[in-house]
MMTF fields as JSON, N, C-alpha, C and O atoms, coordinates in Angstrom:
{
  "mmtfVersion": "1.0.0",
  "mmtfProducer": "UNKNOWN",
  "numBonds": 327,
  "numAtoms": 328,
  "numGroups": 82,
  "numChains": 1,
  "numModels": 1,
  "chainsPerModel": [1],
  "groupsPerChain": [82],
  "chainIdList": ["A"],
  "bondAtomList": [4, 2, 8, 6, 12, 10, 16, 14, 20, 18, 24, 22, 28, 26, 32, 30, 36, 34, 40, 38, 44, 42, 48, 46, 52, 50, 56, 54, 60, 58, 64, 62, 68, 66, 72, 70, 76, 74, 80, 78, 84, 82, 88, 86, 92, 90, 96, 94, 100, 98, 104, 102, 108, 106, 112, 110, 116, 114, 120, 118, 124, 122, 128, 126, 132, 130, 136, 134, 140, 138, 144, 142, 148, 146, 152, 150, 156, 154, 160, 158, 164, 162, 168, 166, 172, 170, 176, 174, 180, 178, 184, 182, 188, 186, 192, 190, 196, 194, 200, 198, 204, 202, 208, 206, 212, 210, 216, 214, 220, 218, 224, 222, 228, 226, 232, 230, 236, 234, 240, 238, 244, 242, 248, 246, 252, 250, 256, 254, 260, 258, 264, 262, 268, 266, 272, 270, 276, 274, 280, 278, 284, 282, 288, 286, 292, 290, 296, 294, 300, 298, 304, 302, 308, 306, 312, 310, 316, 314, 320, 318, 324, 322],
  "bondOrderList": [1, 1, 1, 1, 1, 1, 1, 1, 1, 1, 1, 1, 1, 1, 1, 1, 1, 1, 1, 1, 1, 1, 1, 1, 1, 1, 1, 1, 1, 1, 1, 1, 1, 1, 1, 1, 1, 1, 1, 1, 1, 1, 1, 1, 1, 1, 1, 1, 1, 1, 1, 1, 1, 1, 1, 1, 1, 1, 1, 1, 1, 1, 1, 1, 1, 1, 1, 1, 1, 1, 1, 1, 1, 1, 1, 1, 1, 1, 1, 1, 1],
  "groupList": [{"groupName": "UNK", "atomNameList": ["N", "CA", "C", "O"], "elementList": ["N", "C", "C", "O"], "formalChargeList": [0, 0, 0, 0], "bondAtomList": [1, 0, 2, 1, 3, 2], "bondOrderList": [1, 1, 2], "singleLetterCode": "X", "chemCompType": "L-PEPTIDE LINKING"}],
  "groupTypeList": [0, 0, 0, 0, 0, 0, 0, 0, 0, 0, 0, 0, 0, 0, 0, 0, 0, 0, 0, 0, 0, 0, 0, 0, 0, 0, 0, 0, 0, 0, 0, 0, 0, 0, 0, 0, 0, 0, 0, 0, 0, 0, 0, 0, 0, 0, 0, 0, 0, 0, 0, 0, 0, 0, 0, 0, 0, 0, 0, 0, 0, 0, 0, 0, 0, 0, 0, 0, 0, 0, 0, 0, 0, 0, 0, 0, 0, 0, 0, 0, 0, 0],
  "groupIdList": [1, 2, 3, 4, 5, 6, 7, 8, 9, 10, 11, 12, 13, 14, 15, 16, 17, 18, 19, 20, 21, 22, 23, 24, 25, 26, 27, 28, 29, 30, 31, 32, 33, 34, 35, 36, 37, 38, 39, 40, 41, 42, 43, 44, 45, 46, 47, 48, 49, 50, 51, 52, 53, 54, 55, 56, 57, 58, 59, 60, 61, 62, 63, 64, 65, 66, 67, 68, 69, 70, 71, 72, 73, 74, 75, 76, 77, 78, 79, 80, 81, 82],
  "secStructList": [7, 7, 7, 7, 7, 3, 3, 3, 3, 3, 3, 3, 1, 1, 6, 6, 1, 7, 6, 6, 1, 6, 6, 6, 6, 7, 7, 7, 1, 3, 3, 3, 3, 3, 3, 1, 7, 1, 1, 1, 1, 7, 7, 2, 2, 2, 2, 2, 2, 6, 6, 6, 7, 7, 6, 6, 7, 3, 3, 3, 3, 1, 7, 2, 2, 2, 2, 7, 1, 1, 2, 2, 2, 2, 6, 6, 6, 1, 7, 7, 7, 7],
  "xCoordList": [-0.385, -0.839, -0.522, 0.621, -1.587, -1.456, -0.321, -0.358, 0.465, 1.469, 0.233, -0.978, 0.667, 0.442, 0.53, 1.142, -0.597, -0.748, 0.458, 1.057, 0.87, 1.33, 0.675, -0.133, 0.623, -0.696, 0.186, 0.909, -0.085, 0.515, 0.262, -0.538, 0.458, 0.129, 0.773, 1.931, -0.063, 0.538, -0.103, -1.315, 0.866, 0.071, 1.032, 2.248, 0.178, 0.308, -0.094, -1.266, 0.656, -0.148, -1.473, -2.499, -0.68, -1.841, -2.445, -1.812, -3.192, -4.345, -3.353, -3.461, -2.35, -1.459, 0.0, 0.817, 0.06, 1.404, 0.791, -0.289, 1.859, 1.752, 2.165, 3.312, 0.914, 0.993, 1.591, 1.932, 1.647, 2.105, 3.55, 3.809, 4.397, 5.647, 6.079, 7.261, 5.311, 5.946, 6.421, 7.508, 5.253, 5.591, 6.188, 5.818, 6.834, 6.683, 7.426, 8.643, 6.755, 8.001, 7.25, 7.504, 6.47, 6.409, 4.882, 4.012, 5.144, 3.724, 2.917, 3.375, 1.497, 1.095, -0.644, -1.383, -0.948, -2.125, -3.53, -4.542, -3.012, -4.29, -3.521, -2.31, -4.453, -3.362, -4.097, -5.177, -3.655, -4.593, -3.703, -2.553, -4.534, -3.783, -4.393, -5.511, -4.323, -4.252, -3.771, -2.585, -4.427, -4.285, -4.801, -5.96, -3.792, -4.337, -2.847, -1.884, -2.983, -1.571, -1.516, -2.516, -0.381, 0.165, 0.311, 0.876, -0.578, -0.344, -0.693, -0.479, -1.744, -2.143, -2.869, -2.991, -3.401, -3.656, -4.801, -5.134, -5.556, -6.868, -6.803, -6.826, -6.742, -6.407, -7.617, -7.585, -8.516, -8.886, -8.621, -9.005, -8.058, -7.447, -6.253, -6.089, -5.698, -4.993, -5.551, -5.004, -7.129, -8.218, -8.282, -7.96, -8.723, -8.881, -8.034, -8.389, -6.718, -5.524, -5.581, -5.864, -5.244, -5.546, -6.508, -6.727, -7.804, -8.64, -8.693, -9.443, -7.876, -7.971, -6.791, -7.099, -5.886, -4.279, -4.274, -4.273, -4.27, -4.194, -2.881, -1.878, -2.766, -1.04, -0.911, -1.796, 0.404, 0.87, 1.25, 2.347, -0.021, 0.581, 1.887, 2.447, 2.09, 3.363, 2.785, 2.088, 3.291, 2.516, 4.084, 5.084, 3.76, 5.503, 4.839, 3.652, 5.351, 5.482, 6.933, 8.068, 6.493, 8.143, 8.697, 9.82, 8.243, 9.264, 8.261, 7.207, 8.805, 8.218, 7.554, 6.733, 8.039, 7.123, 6.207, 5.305, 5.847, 4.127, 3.289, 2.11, 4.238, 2.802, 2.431, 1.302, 3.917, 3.801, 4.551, 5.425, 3.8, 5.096, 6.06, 7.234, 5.655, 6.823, 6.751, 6.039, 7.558, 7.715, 6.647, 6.384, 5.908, 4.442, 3.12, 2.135, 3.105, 2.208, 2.58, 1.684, 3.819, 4.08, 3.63, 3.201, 3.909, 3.674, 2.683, 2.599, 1.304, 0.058, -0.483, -1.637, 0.15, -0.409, -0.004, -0.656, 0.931, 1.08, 1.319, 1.938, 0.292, -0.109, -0.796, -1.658, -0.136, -0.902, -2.235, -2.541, -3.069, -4.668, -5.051, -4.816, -5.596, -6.032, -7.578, -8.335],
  "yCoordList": [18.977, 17.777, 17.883, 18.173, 17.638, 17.622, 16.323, 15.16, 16.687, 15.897, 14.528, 14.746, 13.542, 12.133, 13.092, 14.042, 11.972, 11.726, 10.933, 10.017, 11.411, 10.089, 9.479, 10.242, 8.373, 7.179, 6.156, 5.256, 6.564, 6.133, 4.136, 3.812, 3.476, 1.818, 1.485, 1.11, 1.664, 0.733, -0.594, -0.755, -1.763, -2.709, -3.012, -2.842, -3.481, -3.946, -5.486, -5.787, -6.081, -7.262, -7.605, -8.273, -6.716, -6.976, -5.331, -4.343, -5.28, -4.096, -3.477, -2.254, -3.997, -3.352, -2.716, -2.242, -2.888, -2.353, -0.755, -0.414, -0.073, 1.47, 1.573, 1.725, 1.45, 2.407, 3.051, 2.932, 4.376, 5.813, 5.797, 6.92, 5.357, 4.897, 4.555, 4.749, 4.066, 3.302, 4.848, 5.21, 5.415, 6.031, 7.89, 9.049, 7.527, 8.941, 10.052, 10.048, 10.84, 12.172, 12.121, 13.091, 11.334, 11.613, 11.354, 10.485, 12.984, 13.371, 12.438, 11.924, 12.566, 11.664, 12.443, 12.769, 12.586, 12.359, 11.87, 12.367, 10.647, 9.751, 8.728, 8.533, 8.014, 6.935, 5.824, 5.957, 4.715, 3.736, 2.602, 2.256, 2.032, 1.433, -0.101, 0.239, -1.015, -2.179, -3.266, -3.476, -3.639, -3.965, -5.712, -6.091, -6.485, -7.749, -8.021, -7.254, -9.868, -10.331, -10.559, -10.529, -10.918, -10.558, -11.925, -12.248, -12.615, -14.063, -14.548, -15.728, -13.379, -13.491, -12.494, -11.432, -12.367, -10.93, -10.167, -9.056, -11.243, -10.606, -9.355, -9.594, -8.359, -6.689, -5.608, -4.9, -5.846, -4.609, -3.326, -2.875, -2.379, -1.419, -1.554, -0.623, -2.342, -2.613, -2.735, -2.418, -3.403, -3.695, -2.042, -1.339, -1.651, 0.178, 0.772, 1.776, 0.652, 1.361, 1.158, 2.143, -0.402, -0.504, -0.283, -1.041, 0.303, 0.898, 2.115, 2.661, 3.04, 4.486, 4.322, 4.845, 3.985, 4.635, 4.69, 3.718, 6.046, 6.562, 6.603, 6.714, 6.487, 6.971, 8.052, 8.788, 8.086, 8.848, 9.039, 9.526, 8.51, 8.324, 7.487, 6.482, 8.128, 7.006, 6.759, 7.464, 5.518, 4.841, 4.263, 3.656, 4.752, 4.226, 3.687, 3.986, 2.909, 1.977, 1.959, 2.133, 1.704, 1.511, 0.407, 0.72, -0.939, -1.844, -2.776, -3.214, -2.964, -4.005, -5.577, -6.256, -5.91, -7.083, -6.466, -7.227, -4.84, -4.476, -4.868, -5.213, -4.754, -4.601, -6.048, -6.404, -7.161, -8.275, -9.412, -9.224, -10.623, -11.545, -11.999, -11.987, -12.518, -12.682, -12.087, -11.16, -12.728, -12.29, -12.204, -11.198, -13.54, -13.529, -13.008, -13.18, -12.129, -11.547, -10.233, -9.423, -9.69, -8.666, -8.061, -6.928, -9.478, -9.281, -9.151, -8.626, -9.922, -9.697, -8.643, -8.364, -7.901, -6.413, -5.274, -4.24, -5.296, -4.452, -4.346, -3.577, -5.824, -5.992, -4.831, -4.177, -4.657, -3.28, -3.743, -4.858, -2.793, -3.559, -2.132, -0.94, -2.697, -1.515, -1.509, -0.747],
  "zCoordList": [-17.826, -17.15, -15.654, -15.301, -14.682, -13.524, -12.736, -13.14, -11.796, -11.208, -10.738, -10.755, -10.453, -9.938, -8.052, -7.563, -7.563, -6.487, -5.655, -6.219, -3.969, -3.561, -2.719, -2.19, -2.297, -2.041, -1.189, -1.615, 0.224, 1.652, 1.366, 2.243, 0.931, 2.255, 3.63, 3.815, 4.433, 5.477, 5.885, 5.745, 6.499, 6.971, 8.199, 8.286, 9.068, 10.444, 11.141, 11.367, 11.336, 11.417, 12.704, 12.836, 13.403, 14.73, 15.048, 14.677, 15.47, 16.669, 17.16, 17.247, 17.531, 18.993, 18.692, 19.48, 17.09, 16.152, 15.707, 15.225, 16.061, 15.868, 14.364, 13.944, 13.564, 12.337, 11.4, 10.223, 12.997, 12.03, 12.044, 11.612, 12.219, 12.495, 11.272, 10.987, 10.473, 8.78, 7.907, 7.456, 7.924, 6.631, 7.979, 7.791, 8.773, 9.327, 8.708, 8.523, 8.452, 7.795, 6.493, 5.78, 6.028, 4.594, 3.936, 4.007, 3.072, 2.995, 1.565, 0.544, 2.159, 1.624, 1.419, 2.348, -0.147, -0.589, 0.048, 0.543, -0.246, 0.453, 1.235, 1.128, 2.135, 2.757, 3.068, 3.644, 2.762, 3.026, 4.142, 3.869, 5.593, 6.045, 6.624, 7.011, 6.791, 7.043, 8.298, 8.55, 8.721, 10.242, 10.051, 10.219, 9.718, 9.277, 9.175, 9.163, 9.076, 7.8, 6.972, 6.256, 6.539, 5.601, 4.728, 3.683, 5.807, 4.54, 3.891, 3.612, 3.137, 2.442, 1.412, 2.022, 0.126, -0.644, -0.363, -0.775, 0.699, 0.933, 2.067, 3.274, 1.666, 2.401, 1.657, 0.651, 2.556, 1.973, 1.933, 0.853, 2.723, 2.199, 1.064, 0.275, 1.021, -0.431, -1.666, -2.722, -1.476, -2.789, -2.829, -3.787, -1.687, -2.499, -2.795, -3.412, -2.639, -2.637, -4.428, -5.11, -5.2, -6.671, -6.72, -7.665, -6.451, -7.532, -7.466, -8.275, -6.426, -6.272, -7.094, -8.166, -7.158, -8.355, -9.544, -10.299, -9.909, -11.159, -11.786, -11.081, -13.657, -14.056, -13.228, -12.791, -13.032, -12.51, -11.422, -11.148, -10.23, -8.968, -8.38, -8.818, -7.464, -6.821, -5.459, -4.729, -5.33, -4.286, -3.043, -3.426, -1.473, -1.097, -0.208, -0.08, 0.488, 1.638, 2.397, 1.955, 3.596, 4.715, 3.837, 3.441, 3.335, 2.913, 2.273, 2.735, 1.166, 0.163, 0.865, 0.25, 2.092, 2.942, 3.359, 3.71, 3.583, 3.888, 2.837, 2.907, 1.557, 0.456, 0.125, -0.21, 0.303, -0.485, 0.66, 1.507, 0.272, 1.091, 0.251, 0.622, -1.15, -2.193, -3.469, -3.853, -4.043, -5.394, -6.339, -6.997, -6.391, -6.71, -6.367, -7.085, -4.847, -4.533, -4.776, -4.538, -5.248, -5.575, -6.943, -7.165, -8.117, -9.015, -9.668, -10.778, -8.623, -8.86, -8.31, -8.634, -7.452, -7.046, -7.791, -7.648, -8.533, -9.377, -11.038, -11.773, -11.265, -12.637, -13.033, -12.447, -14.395, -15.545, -15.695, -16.119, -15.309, -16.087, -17.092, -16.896, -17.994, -19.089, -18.759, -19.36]
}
């Protein structure tokens, strides 16, 4: 069985926030990044980020407030779907 992918997110809230700075040093598959806030789930590079992740992949981020603002937006981004 082939190893899992790893699968970059970044998000930024404004145009004028440097990016590549989140994930620096670490290699990454595919990368999907995001230039919006955060206050909410509507991200589209995040909509593609869950439909590109396969078992197996691992997916990292600089810090769990890029991917989510709480507990509940966390939990709906990384609901199991069959």
């Amino acid at each position: 069985m082939a190893a899992g992918k790893i699968i970059g997110y970044i998000r930024v809230s404004s145009f004028e926030q440097n990016p590549e700075r989140q994930l620096e040093g670490i290699r990454t598959d595919r990368l999907f990044i995001d230039k919006t806030s955060g206050k909410n789930m509507e991200r589209p590079q995040l909509a593609e980020l869950l439909k590109y992740v396969r078992d197996g992949d691992t997916v990292v981020v600089h810090s769990l407030d890029r991917l989510a603002r709480n507990l509940d937006d966390l939990r709906g981004s990384v609901a199991f779907r069959n």
